[in-house]
C-alpha positions in Angstrom: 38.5 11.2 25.3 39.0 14.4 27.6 37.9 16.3 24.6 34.6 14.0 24.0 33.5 15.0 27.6 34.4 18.7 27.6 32.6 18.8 24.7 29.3 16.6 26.0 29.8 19.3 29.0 29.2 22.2 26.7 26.1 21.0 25.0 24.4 20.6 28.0 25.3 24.0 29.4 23.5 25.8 27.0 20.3 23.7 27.3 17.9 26.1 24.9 20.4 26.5 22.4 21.0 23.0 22.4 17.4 22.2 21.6 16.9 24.5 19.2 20.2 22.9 17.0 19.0 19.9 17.5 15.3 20.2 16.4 16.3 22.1 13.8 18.7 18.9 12.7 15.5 16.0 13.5 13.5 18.6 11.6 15.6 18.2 8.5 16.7 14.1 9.6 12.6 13.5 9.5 11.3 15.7 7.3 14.0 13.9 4.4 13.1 10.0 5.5 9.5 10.6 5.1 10.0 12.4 2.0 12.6 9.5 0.3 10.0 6.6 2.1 7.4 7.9 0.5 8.3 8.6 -2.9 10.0 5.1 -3.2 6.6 3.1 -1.8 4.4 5.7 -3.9 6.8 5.2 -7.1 6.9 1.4 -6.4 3.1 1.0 -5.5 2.4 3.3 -9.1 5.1 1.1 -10.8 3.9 -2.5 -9.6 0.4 -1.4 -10.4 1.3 -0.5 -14.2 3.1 -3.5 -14.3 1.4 -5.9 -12.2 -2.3 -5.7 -12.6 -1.6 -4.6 -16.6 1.3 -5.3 -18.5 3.5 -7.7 -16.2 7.2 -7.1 -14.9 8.4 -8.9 -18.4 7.4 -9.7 -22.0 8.4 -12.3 -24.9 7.7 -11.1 -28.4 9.3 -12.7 -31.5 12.2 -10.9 -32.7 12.0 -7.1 -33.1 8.0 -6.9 -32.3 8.0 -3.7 -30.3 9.6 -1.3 -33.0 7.4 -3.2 -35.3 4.4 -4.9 -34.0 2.8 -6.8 -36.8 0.3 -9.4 -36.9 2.8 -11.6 -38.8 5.0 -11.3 -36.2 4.7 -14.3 -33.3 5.8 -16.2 -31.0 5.0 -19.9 -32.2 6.1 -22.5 -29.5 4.6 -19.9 -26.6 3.5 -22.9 -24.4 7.2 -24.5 -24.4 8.3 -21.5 -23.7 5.9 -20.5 -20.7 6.2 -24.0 -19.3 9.5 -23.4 -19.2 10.1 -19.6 -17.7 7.5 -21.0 -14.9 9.6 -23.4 -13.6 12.1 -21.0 -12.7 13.0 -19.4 -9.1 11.3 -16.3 -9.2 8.6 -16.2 -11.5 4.4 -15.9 -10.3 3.0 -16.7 -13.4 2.8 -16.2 -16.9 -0.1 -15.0 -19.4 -0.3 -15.2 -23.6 -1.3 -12.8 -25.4 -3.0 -12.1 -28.8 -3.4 -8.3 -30.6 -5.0 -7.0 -33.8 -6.7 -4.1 -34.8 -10.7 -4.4 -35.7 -13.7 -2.5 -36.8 -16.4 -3.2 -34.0 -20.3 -3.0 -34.5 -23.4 -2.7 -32.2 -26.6 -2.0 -33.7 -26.1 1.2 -36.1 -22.6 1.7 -33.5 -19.4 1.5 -35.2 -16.0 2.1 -33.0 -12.5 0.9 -33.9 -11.3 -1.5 -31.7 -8.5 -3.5 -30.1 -8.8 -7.0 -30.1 -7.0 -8.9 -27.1 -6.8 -12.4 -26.9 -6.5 -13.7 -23.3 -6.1 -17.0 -21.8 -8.5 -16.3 -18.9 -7.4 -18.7 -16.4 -3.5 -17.6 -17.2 -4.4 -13.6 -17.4 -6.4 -14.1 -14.0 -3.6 -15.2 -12.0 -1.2 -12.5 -13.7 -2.6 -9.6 -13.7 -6.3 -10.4 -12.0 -8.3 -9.9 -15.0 -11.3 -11.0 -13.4 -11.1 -8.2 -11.1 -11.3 -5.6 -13.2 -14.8 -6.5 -14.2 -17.6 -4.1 -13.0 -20.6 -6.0 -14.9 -21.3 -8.9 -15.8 -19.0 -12.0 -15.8 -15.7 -13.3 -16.4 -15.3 -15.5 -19.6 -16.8 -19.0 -19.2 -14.4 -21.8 -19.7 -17.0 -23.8 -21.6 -18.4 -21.3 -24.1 -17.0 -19.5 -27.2 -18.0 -16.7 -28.9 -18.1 -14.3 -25.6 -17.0 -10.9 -25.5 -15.7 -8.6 -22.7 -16.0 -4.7 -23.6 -13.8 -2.1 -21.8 -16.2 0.1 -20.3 -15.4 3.1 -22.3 -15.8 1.4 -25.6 -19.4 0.0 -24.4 -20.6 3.4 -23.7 -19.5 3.9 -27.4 -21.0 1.1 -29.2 -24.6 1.3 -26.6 -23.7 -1.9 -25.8 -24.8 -3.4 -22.4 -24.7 -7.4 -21.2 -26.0 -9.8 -23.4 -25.7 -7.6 -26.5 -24.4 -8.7 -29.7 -21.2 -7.5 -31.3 -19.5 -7.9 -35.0 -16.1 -7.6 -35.4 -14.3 -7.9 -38.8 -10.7 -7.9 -38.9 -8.1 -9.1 -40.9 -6.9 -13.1 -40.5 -2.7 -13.7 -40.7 -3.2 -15.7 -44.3 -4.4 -12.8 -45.5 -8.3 -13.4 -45.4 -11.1 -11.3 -44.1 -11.7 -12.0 -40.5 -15.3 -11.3 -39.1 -17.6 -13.1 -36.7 -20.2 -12.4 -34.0 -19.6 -12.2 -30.3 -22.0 -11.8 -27.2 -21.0 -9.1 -24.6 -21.0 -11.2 -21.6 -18.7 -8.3 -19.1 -17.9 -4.8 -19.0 -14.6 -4.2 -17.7 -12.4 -1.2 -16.7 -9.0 -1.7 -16.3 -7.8 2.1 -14.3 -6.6 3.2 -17.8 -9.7 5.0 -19.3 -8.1 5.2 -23.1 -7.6 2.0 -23.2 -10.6 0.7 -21.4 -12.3 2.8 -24.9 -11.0 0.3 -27.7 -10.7 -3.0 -25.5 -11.9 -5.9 -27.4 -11.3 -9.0 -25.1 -11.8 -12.2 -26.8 -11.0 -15.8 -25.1 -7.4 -16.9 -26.6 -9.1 -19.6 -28.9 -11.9 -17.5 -30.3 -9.2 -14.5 -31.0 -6.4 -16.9 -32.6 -9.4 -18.6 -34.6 -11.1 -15.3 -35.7 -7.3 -14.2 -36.9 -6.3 -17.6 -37.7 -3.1 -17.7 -35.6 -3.7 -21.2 -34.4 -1.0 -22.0 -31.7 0.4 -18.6 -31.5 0.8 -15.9 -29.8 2.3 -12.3 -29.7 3.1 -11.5 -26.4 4.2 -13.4 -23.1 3.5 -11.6 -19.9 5.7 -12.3 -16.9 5.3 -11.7 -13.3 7.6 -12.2 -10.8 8.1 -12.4 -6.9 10.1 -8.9 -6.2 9.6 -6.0 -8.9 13.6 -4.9 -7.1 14.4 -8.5 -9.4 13.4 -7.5 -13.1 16.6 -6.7 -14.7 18.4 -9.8 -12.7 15.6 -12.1 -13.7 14.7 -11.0 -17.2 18.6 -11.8 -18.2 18.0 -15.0 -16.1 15.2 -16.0 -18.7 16.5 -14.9 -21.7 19.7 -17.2 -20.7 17.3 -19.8 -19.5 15.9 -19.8 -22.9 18.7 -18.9 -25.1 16.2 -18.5 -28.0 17.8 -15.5 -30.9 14.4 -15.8 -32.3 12.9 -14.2 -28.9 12.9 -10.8 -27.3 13.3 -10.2 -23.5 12.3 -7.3 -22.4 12.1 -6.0 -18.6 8.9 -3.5 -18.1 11.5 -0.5 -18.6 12.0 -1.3 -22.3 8.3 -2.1 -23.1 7.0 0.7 -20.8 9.9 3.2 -21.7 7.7 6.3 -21.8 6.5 5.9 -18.5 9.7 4.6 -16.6 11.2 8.0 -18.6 8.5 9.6 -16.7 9.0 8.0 -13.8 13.1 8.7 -13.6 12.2 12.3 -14.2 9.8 12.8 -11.7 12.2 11.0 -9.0 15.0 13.6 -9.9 13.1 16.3 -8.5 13.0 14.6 -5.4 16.5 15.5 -4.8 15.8 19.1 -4.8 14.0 19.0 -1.7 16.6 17.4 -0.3 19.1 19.9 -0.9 16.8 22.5 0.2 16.5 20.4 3.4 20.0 20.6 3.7 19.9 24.3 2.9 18.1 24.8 6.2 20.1 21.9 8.2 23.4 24.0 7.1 22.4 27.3 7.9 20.7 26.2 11.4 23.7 24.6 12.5 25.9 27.3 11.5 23.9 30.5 13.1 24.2 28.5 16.4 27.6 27.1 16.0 29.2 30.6 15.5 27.1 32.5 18.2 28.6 30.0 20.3 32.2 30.8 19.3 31.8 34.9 19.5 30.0 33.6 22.9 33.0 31.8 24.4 36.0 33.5 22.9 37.5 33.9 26.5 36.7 29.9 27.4 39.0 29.6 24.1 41.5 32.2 24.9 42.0 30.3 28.4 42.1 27.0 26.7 44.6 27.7 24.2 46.8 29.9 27.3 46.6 26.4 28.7 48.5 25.2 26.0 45.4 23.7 24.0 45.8 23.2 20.5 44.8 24.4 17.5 43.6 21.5 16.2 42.3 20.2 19.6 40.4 23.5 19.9 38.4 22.5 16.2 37.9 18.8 17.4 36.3 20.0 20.4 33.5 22.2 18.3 33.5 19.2 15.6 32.5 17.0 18.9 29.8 19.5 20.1 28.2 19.4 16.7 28.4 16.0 16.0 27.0 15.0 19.5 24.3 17.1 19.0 24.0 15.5 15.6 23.6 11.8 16.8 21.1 13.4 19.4 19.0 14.7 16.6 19.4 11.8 14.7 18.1 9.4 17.6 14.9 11.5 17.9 14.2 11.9 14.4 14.5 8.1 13.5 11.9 7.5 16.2 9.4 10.5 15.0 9.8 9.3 11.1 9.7 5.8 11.8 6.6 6.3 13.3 5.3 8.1 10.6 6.8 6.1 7.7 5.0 3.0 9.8 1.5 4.8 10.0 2.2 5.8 5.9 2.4 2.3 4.9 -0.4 0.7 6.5 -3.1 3.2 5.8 -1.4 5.4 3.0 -2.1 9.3 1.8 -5.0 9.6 0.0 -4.7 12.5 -2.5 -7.6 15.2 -2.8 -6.9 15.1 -6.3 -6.1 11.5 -7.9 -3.1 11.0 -10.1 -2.7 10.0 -13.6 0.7 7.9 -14.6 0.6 5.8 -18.0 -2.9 6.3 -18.1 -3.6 4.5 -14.7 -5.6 6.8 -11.8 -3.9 6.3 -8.5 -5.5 7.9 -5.2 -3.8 6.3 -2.7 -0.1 6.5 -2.3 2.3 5.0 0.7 5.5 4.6 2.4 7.8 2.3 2.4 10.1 1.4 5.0 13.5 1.0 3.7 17.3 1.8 5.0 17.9 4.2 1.9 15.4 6.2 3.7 17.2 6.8 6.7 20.5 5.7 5.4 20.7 8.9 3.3 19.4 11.7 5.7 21.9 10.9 8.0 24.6 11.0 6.3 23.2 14.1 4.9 22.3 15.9 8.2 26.1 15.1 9.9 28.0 15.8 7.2 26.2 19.3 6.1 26.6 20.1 10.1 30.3 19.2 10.3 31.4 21.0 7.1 29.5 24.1 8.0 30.7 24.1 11.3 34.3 24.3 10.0 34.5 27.4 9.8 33.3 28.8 13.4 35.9 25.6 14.3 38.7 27.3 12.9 37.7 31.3 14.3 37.9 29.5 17.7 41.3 28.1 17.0 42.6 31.4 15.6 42.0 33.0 18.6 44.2 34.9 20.3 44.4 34.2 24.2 45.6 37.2 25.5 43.0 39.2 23.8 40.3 37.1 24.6 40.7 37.2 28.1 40.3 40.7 28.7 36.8 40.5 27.2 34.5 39.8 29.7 
C-alpha cells in the first residue's frame, strides 16, 4: 500500500512526462478499439448483407447438391420441411428456391440465362426481393407467365417493361422446356454478374416450365442473430434429422467469400502489433529516462533498506497507474467515436467489392472484444517493457548513486 502511494506520488511529479506516457498509451488503447470495432461492424454489415438480402444465413439442398448441383437433384417435401424449421426459436423466415440453366430470347437478342424460381411472398420477407426492383413491379400474385430481368441481362437482351421473352430449357423428365414470359420488373440485386443472367420466374411458372411440380432445390434460411448460424444450423439439421438433407451454414455454401473474409480479418492483427510496437517503445523511452533520472532517489531507497523487489514493484506501479489513466481516457475518446461510427458510418471514396456485392458504407460496432483486447494489450506490452528499466533500478548500487547529483 506504501508502495501504491509512493508510486501515485511520482507520476504526478513529473507532470509533462506523465502526459506524454500516457497519451502515447490512449493513443495506442483508441487507435486499436476503433480499428477492432470497425472491422467487426464492417465485416458483419458486408457479411449480413451477402447473406441476408441474397443467399440467407442457411440452406437445405438434397443430399450432396453443392458439389453437384443438378436439376435432378431436389428437395421433394420442401413445405414440411419449411413449416417445420419456422417454427423454431430463432429462425425469420424461410424462402424455396428453383435453378436451371436456359437460353433467353428478345427480339433478334439471345443471352444465356439463369432461371430462378421464387416464391415471391416467401423471398420478400427473406431477403426483400421486392426491394431490389428499380423498374417496374414485383410479381403479381394473380398472374403467370411474368418475368423479372436482372438489370444487366436486360441491357443484354434490349429488353424494357412489358417486353416479351422466350426461354427454352430443359424439363426434369427429360423434355424440352420452352414458353413465353412478359418482363414485368428490372431488378438489381448489388451483384452486377449476377444481375446479367437473372431469369426470375414465379415458383409455379418455373417448377411448371421445368416440370418439378412440388419441388424445390434450395431452402433459404434467415435467422435472428447472424453470431447464431453454426448453433442453429446443427439445431435444424437435429430438428429435422432427415439423411436425405443437407445443412449448410452460409460458410459452407459461401466458402469462397467467408475464405476471403477470414483472410482479410488476419491482417487486422498486424496493425495491432504495430500499435503495440509504438505502445512498447513509448513506454519504455520514458520509463528508463526516468530510472537514469532518479538513480540517487533509488540509491537512498535501497540505503534505507528497500528491496530489490520492492524497488521493481514500485516502477511496475508507476507504469501501471499511468496505464489505467490512459486507459480511462481512451475508452471515453473511442467510445465516442465507435458511437458516432455506428450510427452514421464511413462512407468510402472508393466503394468496395466482396462476393460480387458493392458496399459504400461501412460501420462500427460496439462490442467488448473491442475494448476488451486493447487493454489487455496496452498494460501488458507497458509492464513487460518496463521490466527491464525495473530491474536497472533495483541493481543499483546506493553508495554510488548517492554521490551523483
Amino acid at each position: 500500500m506504501i508502495m501504491a502511494k509512493v508510486a501515485f506520488r511520482n507520476v504526478l511529479r513529473q507532470k509533462r512526462r506523465t502526459l506524454l506516457t500516457v497519451l502515447t498509451m490512449m493513443g495506442g488503447f483508441a487507435l486499436a478499439a476503433i480499428s477492432i470495432a470497425w472491422s467487426d461492424g464492417s465485416y458483419n454489415v458486408i457479411i449480413d448483407k451477402f447473406t441476408r438480402t441474397q443467399l440467407g444465413h442457411i440452406q437445405i439442398h438434397g443430399k450432396g447438391y453443392l458439389d453437384r448441383p443438378t436439376l435432378y437433384n431436389t428437395v421433394d417435401n420442401y413445405e414440411d420441411v419449411g413449416n417445420q424449421v419456422e417454427q423454431l426459436e430463432g429462425v425469420v423466415s424461410w424462402a424455396p428456391r428453383v435453378f436451371s440453366a436456359g437460353l433467353a430470347s428478345a427480339d433478334d437478342k439471345s443471352a444465356g440465362v439463369r432461371i430462378i424460381g421464387i416464391d415471391p411472398r416467401r423471398e420478400n420477407e427473406t431477403t426483400y426481393f421486392n426491394k431490389k426492383i428499380v423498374k417496374g413491379r414485383p410479381f403479381d400474385p394473380d398472374s403467370s407467365l411474368e418475368v423479372i430481368l436482372g438489370e444487366g441481362l436486360a441491357e443484354v437482351l434490349k429488353a424494357d417493361i412489358g417486353d416479351e421473352v422466350v426461354v427454352v430449357s430443359q424439363g426434369a423428365d427429360g423434355s424440352i422446356a420452352n414458353d413465353l414470359y412478359r418482363v414485368v420488373g428490372l431488378l438489381q440485386s448489388g451483384n452486377a454478374m449476377a444481375d446479367q443472367t437473372s431469369f426470375y420466374l414465379t415458383l409455379a411458372d418455373a417448377q411448371e416450365l421445368l416440370v418439378l411440380y412440388g419441388r424445390v432445390h434450395e431452402v433459404a434460411i434467415v435467422i435472428e442473430d447472424l453470431h447464431d448460424v453454426l448453433m442453429m444450423t446443427d439445431v435444424i439439421e437435429e430438428h429435422l434429422a432427415n439423411p436425405e438433407l443437407d445443412v449448410e451454414s452460409w460458410q459452407e455454401f459461401a466458402h469462397e467469400f467467408y475464405v476471403a473474409m477470414k483472410a482479410d480479418q488476419q491482417g487486422n492483427w498486424i496493425m495491432l502489433v504495430i500499435i503495440v510496437l509504438i505502445v512498447a517503445t513509448g513506454v519504455l523511452n520514458t520509463v528508463l529516462m526516468t530510472v537514469l533520472e532518479r538513480r540517487r532517489e533509488y540509491g537512498v531507497l535501497r540505503a534505507m533498506g528497500v528491496r530489490q523487489f520492492q524497488v521493481v514493484r514500485l516502477v511496475l506501479y508507476e507504469v501501471a497507474l499511468m496505464a489505467m489513466g490512459s486507459l480511462i481516457i481512451g475508452f471515453i475518446v473511442s467510445f465516442v467515436v465507435n458511437y458516432w461510427l455506428s450510427i452514421d458510418g464511413f462512407t468510402i471514396p472508393d466503394p468496395i467489392t466482396y462476393g460480387g456485392v458493392e458496399f459504400s458504407t461501412l460501420y462500427s460496432e460496439i462490442n467488448l472484444r473491442s475494448y476488451l483486447i486493447p487493454a489487455v494489450t496496452v498494460i501488458v506490452s507497458a509492464l513487460l517493457v518496463s521490466l527491464f528499466p525495473a530491474a536497472k533500478a533495483a541493481r543499483t548500487a546506493p553508495a554510488r548513486a548517492m554521490r551523483t547529483h
